[in-house]
C-alpha positions as CSV (number, residue, x, y, z in Angstrom):
1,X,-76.8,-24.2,22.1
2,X,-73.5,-22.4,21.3
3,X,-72.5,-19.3,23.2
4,X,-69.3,-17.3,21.8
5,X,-67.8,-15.4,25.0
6,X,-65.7,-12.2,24.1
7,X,-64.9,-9.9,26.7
8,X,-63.3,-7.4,27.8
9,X,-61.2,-7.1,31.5
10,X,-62.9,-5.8,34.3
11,X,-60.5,-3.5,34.9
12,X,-58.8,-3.8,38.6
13,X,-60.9,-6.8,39.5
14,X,-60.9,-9.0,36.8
15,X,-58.7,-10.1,33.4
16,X,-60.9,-11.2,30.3
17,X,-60.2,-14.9,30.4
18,X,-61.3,-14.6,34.1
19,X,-64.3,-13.3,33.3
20,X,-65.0,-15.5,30.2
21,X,-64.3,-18.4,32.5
22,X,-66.7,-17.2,35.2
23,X,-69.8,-16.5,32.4
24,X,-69.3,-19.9,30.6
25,X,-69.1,-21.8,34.4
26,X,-72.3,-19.8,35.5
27,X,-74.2,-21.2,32.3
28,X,-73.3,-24.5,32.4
29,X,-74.7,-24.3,36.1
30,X,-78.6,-23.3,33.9
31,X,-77.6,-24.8,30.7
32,X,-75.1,-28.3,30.8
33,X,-75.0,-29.5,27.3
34,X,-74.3,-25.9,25.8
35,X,-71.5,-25.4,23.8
36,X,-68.7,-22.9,24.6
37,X,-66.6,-20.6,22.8
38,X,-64.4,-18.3,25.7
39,X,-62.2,-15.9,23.6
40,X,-60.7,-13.2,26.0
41,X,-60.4,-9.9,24.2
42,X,-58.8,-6.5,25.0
43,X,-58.8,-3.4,23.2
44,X,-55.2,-2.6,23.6
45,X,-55.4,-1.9,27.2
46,X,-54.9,-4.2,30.6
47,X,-54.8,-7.1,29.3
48,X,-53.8,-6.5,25.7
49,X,-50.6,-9.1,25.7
50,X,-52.8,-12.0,27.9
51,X,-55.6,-11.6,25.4
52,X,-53.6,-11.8,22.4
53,X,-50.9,-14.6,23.6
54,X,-54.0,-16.7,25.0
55,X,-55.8,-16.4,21.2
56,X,-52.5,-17.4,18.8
57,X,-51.0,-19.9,21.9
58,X,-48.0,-17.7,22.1
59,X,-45.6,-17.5,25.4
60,X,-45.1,-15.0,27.4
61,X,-41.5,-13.7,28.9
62,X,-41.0,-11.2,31.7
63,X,-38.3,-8.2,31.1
64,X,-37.4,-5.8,33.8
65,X,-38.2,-2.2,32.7
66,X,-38.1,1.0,33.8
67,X,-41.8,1.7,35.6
68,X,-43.6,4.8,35.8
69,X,-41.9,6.9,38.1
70,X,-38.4,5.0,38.7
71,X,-36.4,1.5,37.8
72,X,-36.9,-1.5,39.0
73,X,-40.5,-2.9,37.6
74,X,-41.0,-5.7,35.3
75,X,-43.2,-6.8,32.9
76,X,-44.7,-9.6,30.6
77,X,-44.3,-9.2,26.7
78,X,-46.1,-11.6,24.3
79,X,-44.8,-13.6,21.4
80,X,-47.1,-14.7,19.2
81,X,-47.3,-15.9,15.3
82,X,-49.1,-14.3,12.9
83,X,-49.4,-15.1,9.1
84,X,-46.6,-17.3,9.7
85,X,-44.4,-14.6,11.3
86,X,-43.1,-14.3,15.2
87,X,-44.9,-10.6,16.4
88,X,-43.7,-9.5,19.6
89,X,-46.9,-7.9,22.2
90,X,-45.9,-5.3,24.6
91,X,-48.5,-3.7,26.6
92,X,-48.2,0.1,28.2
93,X,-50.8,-0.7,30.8
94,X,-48.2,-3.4,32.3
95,X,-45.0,-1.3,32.0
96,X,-46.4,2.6,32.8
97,X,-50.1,1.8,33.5
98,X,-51.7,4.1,35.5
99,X,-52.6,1.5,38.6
100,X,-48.9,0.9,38.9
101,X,-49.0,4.3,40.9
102,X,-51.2,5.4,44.4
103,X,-53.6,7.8,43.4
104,X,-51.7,9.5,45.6
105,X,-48.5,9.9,43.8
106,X,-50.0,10.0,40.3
107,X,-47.7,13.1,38.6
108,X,-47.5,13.4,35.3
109,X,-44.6,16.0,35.1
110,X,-42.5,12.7,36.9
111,X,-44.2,10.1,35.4
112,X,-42.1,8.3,32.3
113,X,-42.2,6.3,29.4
114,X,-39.3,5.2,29.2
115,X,-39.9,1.9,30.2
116,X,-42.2,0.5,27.2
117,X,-38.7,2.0,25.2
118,X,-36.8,-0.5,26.5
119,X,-39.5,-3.3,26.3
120,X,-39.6,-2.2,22.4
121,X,-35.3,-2.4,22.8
122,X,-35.7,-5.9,24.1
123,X,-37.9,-6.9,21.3
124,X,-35.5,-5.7,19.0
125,X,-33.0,-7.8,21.1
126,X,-34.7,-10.9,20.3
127,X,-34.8,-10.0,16.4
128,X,-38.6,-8.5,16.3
129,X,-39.1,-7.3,12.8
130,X,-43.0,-6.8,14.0
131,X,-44.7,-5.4,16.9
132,X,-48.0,-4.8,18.4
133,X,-47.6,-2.5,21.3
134,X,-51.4,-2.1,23.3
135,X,-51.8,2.1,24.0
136,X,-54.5,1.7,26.9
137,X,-54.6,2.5,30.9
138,X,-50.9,4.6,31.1
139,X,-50.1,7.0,33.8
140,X,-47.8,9.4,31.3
141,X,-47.9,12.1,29.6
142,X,-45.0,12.9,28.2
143,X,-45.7,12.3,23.9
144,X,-43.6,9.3,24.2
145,X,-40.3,11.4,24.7
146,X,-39.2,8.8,27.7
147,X,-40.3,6.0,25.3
148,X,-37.7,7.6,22.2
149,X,-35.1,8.3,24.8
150,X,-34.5,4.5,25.5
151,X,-34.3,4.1,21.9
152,X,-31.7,6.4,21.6
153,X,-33.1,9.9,20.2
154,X,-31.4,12.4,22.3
155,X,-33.3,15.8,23.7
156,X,-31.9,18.6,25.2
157,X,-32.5,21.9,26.7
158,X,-32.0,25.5,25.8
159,X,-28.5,25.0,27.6
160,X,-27.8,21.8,25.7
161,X,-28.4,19.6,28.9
162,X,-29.7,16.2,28.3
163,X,-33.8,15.4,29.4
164,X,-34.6,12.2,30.9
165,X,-38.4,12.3,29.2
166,X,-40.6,12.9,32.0
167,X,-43.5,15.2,31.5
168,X,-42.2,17.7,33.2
169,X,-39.7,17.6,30.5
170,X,-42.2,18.8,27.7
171,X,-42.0,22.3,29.1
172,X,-38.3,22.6,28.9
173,X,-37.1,20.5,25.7
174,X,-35.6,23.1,22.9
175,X,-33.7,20.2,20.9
176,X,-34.1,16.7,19.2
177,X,-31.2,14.9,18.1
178,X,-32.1,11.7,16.2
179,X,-28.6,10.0,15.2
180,X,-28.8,7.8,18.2
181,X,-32.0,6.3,17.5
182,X,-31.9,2.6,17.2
183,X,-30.8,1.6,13.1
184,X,-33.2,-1.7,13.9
185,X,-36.2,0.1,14.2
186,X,-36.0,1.3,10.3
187,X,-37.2,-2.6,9.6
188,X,-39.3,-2.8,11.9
189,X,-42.8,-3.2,11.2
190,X,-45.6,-1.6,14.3
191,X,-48.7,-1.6,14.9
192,X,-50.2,0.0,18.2
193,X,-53.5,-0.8,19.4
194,X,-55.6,1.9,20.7
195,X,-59.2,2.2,21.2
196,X,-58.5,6.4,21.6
197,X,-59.2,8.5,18.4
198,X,-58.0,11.6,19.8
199,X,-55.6,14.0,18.7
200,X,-52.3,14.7,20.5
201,X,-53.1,18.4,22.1
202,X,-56.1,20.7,22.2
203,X,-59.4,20.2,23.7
204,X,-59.9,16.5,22.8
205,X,-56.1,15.8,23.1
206,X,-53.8,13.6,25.3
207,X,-53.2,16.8,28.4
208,X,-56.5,18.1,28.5
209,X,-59.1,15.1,28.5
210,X,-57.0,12.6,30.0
211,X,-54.5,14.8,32.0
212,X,-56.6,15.1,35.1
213,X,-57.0,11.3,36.0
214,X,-53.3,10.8,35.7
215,X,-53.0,13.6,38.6
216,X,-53.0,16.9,36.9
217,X,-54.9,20.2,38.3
218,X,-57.1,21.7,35.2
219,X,-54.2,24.4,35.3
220,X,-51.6,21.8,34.7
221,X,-53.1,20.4,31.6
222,X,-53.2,23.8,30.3
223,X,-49.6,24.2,31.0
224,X,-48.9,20.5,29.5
225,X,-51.5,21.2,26.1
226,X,-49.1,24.2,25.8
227,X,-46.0,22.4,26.3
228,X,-47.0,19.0,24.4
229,X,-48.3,21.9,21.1
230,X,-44.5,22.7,21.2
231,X,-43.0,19.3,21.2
232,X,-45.2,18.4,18.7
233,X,-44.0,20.9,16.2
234,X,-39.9,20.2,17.4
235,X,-40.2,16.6,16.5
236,X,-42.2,17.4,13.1
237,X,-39.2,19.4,12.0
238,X,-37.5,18.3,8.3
239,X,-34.7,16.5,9.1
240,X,-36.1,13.8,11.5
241,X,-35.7,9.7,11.1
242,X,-36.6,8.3,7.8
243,X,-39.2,6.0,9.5
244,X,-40.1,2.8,8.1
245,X,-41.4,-0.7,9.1
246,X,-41.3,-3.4,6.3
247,X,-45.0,-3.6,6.3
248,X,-47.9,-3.1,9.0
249,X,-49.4,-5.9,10.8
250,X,-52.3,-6.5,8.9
251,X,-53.3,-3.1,7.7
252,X,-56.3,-2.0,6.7
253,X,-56.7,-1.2,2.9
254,X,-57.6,2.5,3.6
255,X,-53.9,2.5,4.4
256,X,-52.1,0.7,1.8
257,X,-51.2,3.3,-0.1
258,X,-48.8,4.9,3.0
259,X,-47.2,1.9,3.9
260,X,-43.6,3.3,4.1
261,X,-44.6,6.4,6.8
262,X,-43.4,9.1,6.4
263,X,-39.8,10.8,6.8
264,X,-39.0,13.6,8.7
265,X,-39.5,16.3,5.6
266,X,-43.0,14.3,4.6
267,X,-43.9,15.0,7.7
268,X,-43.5,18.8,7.4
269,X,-45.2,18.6,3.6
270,X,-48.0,16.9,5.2
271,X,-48.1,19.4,7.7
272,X,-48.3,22.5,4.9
273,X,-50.7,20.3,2.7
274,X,-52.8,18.6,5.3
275,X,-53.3,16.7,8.8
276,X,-49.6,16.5,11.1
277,X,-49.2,13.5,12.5
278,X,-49.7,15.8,15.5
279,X,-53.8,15.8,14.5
280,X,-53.8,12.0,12.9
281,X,-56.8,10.2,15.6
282,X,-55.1,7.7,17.9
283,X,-52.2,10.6,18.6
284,X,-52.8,11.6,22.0
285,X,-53.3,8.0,23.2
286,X,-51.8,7.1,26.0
287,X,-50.3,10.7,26.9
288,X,-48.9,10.9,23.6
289,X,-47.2,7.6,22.8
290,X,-49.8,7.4,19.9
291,X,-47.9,10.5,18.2
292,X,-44.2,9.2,19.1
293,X,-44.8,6.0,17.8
294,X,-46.3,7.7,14.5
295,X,-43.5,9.6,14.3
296,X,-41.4,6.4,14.1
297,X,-43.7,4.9,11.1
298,X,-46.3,2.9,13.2
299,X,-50.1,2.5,12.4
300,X,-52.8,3.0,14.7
301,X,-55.3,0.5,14.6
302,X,-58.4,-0.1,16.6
303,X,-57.1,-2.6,19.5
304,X,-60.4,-4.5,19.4
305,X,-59.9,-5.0,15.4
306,X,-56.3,-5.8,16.1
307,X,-57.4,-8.6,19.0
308,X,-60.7,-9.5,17.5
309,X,-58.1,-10.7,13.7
310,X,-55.4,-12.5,15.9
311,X,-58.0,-14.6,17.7
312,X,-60.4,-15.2,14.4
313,X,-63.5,-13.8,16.3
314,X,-65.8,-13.2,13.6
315,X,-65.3,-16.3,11.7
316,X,-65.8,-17.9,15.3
317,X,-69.0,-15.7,16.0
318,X,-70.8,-17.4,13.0
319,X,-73.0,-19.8,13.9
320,X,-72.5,-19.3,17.5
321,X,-76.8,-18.7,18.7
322,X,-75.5,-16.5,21.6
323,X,-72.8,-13.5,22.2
324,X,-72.1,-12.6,25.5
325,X,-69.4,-9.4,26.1
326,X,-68.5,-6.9,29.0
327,X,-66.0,-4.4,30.5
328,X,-65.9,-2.9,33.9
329,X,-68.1,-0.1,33.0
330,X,-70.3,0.8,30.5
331,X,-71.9,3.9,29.3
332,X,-72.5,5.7,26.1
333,X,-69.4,6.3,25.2
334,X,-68.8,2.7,24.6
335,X,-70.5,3.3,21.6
336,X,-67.3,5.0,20.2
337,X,-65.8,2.1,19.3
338,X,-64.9,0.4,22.6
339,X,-64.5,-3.4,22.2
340,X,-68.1,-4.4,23.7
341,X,-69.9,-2.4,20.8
342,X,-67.6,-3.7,18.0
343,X,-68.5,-7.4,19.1
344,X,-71.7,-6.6,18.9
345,X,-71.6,-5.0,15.3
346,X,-69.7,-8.5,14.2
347,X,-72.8,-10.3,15.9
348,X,-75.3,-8.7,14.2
349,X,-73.6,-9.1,10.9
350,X,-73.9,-12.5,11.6
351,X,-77.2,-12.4,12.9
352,X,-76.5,-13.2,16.2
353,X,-78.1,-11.4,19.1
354,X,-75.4,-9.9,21.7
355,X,-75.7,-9.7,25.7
356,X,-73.7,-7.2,27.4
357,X,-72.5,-7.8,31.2
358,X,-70.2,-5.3,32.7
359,X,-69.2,-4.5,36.0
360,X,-71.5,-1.2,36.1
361,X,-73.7,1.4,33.8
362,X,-73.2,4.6,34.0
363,X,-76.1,7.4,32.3
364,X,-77.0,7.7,29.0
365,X,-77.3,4.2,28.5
366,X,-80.8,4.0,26.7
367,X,-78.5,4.3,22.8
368,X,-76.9,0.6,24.0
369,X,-80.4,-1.1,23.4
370,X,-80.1,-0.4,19.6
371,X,-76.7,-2.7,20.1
372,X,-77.3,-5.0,22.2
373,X,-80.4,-8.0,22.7
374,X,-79.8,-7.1,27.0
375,X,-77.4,-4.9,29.1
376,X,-77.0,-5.8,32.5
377,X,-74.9,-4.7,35.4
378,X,-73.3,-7.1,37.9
379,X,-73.9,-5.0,41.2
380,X,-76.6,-5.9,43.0
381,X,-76.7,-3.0,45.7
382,X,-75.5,-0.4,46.6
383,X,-71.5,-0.7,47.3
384,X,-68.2,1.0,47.9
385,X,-65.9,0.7,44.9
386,X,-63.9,-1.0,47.0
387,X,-67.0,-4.0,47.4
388,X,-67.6,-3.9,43.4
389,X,-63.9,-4.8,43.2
390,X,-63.9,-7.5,45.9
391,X,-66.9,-8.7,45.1
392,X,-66.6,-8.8,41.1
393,X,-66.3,-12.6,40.9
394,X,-69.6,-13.6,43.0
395,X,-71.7,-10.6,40.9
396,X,-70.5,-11.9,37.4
397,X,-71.4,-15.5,38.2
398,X,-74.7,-14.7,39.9
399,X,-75.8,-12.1,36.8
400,X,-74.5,-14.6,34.4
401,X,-76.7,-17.2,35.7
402,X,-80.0,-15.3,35.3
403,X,-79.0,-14.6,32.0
404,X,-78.6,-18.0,31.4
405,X,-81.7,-18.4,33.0
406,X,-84.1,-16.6,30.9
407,X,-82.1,-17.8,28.1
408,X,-83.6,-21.2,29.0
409,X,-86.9,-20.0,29.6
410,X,-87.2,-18.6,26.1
411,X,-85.9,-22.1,25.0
């Protein structure tokens, strides 16, 4: 019997190859002789540049970075080959992720992201010419203006004062000056990895839906939809960067046709003539970054397609008889593309039935059946969040095993 294992993290408590290690251990216990396929995943959150590095057996290499709120954090990028070329991984979760900060300091008029900037500078440093750069699990919300000021746009206030890029700094920015931004990037092919489809402002964008977890008051978000609205239209302006990237990695064909972006005055035609890059889905991921980094000629791409190529899942799925997945929570809106749901639309394609074991289920979980063969939760009474944290290891293994159990039963 032949078991692909391809999940997510368990975010706080577990990585992905930590809990594909604990599932295939657990079902050996029921099961010896079965055959074993762990292939962490990630969906261009926690655990993006792990995932990916542990798929392609790249390397890893810390670079000190600029964190959330102030200097001095570091961070692991991933270098990795694909189609026969070197593609650096950089990961927001690691460099501005939202657990890097107390709940209690969480601010997203101070918080930055000006940090993954000079992760993407190091890259550069090291001759990237493609990137993958994970947009899951940040603590910003600033539309990447911290990340662009490392790379050297410049932005400035109605008295011509220089902004750091904070969020805070959304409110007062009145000027862009791109000449500074880094030559390098113009052949520089990215992709990020999001599994968010939302727009950059209004009700379903970056400030409003995502605003309050990374500290802000529901008057706050207003203020930062308002604010964000405004930046939005500044850096869409004719006369930005003519953005570029040699080619994306791996794009999809609905995209071919685009694959030189689009300079600063397409930008603004596309804006009289149809969608800003503002409105594109994926550009209020991670509090905006998803727009900046479109702005600088980067696809959006679903993070679990974008793992789930690099590691060869589907082609690794066929013929497995079993497909176990999982995150740390489930509900329905996993069903809206998250990684768990698309590994279970590439089992069923292969006929393969899919299991899904996460760390908890929240309501509205009856749609999950039509997806998945089981759904099981790890907690087995009641407990603090603190417990289900503490405790994750000892749950996975113990659900994992009755799975396996009444695997063999059917047998």
């Amino acid at each position: 019997m032949r078991f692909v294992i391809a999940p997510d993290s368990y975010k706080g408590s577990l990585s992905s190859r930590e809990v594909g290690a604990v599932m295939a251990a657990a079902i050996r216990r029921e099961i010896p002789h079965a055959e074993f396929d762990v292939v962490p995943m990630a969906d261009g959150g926690e655990g993006t540049v792990e995932a990916l590095v542990g798929a392609c057996g790249g390397r890893c290499e810390e670079v000190a970075v600029h964190g959330p709120l102030e200097p001095g954090a570091s961070a692991l990028i991933g270098l990795i080959e694909l189609d026969g070329e070197p593609v650096y991984v950089i990961e927001t979760a690691n460099i501005c992720g939202l657990p890097m900060i107390p709940a209690d300091r969480r601010d997203p008029y101070a918080a930055t992201s000006r940090g993954l900037g000079e992760a993407i500078a190091h890259a550069l440093d090291r001759g990237a010419r493609r990137l993958i750069v994970g947009l899951g699990g940040s603590a910003v919300n600033d539309g990447g203006m911290g990340m662009l000021a490392a790379l050297g746009v410049r932005f400035m206030d109605r008295d011509g004062r220089t902004l750091e890029g904070r969020g805070g700094d959304l409110l007062r920015v009145a000027e862009v000056d791109w000449s500074g931004l880094d030559p390098r990037l113009a052949a520089c092919a990215i992709t990020a990895a999001s599994d968010v489809t939302s727009p950059l402002t209004g009700p379903e964008g970056a400030s409003l839906v995502f605003g309050p977890q990374k500290g802000a008051s529901p008057a706050q978000a207003a203020e930062l939809d308002e604010a964000m609205r405004a930046y939005a239209a500044l850096l869409e302006r004719p006369g930005g960067p003519g953005v570029g990237g040699a080619k994306a990695v791996e794009p999809s064909p609905a995209d071919e046709a685009d694959e030189n972006g689009l300079s600063g005055a397409e930008a603004d035609k596309a804006g009289a003539n149809g969608p800003r890059l503002s409105e594109q889905p994926g550009a209020g991921a991670a509090g905006g970054l998803g727009f900046a980094l479109l702005r600088l000629g980067a696809r959006i791409e679903s993070g679990a397609e974008v793992a789930a190529r690099a590691a060869g899942l589907k082609a690794r799925i066929a013929g497995a008889d079993w497909v176990l997945t999982g995150e740390g929570r489930t509900d329905a809106q996993t069903l809206s593309g998250k990684l768990p749901f698309r590994v279970a639309q590439w089992a069923a394609a292969e006929g393969v039935p899919a299991i899904l074991v996460s760390g908890g289920l929240g309501p509205d979980i009856e749609p999950l059946y039509d997806a998945f063969a089981a759904v099981f939760p790890i907690v087995g009474r009641p407990s603090t969040l603190d417990e289900c944290l503490s405790e994750a290891e000892d749950n996975l293994a113990r659900t994992a095993r009755n799975v396996a159990r009444l695997i063999k039963t059917k047998r």
